[in-house]
N, C-alpha and C positions, 0 to 999 in steps of 0.2 A: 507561587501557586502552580503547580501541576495543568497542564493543556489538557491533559486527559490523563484521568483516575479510574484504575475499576481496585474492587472493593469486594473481594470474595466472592466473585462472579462464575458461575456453576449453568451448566448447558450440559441436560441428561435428555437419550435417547430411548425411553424404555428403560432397560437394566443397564445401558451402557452410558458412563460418565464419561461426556468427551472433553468436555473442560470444569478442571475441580478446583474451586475456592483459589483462584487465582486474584494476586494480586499484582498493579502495574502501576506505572508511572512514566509519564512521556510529558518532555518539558520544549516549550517552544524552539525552533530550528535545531532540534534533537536530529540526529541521524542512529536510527536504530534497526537493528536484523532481529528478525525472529527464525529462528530454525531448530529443525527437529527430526526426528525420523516418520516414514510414512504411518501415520495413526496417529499424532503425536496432540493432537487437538488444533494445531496451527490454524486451518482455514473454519475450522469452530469459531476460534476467537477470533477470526478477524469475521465474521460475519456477526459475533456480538456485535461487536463496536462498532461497526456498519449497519444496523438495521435488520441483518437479515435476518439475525433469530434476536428473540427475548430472554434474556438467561430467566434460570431456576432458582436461583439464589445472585444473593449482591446487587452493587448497583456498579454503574457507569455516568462519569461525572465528564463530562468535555465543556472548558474553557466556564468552570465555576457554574452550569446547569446538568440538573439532573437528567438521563436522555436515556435511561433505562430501559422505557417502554415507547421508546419514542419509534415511529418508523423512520426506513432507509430515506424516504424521500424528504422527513422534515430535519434530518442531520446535514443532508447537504446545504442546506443556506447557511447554516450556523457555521462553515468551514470545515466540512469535514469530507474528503473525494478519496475514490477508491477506484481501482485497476481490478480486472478477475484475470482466474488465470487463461480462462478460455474467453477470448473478448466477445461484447456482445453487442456490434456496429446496429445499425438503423441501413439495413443493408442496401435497398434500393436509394438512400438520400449520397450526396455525395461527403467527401472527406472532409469537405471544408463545412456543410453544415452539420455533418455530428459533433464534429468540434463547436461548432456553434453555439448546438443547445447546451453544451459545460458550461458556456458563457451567459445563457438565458437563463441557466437554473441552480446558475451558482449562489457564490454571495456576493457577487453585484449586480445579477437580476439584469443583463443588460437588455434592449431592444434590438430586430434584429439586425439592423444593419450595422450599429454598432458590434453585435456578437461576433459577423462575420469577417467583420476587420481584424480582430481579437482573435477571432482562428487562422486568420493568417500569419498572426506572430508568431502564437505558439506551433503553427505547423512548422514553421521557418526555425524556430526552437530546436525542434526533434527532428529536422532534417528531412521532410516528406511535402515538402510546399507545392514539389513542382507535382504531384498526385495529388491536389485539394479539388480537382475539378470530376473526377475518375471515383465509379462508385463505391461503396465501401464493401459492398459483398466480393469484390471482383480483387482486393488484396490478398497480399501474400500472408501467411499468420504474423509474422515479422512484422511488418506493415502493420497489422490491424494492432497489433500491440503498441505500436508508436504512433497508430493516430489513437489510440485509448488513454493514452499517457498524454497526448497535447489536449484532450478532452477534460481530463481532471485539471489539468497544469490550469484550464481556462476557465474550471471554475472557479479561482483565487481560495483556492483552501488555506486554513490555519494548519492542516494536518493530510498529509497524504499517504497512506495505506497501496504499496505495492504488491500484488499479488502476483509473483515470479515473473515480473516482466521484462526480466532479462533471458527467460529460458529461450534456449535455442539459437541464440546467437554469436556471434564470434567472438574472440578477446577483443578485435577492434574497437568491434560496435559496444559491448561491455563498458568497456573503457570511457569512451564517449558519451553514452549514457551516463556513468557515472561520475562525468564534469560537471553533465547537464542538471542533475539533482544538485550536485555539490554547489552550483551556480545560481538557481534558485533557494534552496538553503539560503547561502551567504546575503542577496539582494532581496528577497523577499519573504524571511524570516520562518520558512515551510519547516515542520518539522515531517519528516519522513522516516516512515516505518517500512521495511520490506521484508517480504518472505520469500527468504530464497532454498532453494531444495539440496542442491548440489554446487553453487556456483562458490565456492568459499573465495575464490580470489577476487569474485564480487564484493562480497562481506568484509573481506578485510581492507581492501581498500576502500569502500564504502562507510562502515556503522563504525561510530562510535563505540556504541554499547553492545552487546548481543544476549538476548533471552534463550535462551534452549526451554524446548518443550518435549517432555514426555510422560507421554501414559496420560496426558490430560492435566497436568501439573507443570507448574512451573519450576526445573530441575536447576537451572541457577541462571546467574544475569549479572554481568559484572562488562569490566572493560574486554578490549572484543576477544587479543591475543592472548592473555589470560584466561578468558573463559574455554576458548577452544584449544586450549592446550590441558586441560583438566582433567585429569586421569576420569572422572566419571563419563563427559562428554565424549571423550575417547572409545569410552568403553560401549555406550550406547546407541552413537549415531556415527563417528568420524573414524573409528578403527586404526587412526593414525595420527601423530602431531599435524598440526600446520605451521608451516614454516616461511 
């Protein structure tokens, strides 16, 4: 059974269909890219399946319950944590207790002194421990995206939803990053979805699978080198092989 099912799931603005009668599939410790060109519906659907909108048609099925109409806040216990693209810290608490509350409000519901231990892992995780005392409005974006990423990591999701949270950073840190997913994948059975804009050398060493999005539809999904070598792909978002 599928971790997460949508089901001709449709999200209109007025006269504009930003995601049309899509259909998906995401199976436990999946690694998957979503990518598209800019309008392509991308952070549409990733705010279905996150709470932030209600689609207009279809439903959304996570981990064999229905969660259609459910809000953003009652998905995260159920295993389901998300990244934005513009992070959104608890600006005057510090690093180590916004990590915290991932742990308080996840799906182990911790207490806090437990939470706070918990965020010391996953800060030591992503490499930003020795800044867990240092306030969150006072980081770099770089920063706020990897203590946003030990936030989710420490809500224990079944399923994690990356919203470009590699932009802007170096091949190094790229890279690193994505051991660090590839490592919880493997021990802790995460399935991980990301959307990345430009990063292709992200993608291909990252996702298994890749969905392309455009016009609001889902333009094909197949395995990853395959898909983005696809004369349509090509044609619409990438202008070029990837190699």
């Amino acid at each position: 059974m599928a971790l997460l099912k949508l089901e001709g799931v449709t999200k209109r603005f007025g006269g504009l269909v930003a995601v049309d009668h899509v259909d998906l599939e995401v199976h436990e410790g999946e690694a998957i890219g979503i990518v598209g060109p800019n309008g392509s519906g991308k952070t549409t659907l990733y705010n279905l399946i996150s709470g932030v909108y209600i689609p207009d048609e279809g439903r959304i099925i996570f981990d064999g319950k229905d969660i259609t109409t459910l809000p953003a806040h009652a998905r995260t216990p159920l295993g389901l944590a998300r990244t934005f693209q513009i992070p959104r810290p608890f600006g005057s608490a510090t690093v180590r207790e916004n990590v915290a509350i991932g742990a308080m409000f996840g799906r182990a519901k911790l207490d806090v002194e437990s939470a706070l231990r918990e965020a010391d892992e996953y800060l030591k995780m992503v490499g930003i421990y020795e800044l867990r005392d240092k306030e969150a409005k006072l980081l770099t974006p770089l920063e706020k995206r990897l203590m946003e990423l030990a936030r989710a990591l420490a809500m224990k999701p079944k399923m994690l939803l990356l919203d470009e949270v590699m932009a802007g950073m170096n091949p190094s840190d790229v890279d690193r990053i994505i051991e660090l997913l590839k490592k919880v994948r493997r021990e802790e059975n995460i399935a991980v979805v990301s959307m990345v804009e430009h990063l292709m050398h992200a993608i291909t060493k990252f996702a298994e699978r890749v969905i392309v999005m455009h016009q609001g539809k889902k333009l094909i999904e197949g395995e990853t080198m395959q898909v983005l070598n696809d004369p349509k792909v090509i044609e619409v978002y990438l202008g070029k092989k990837v190699v």
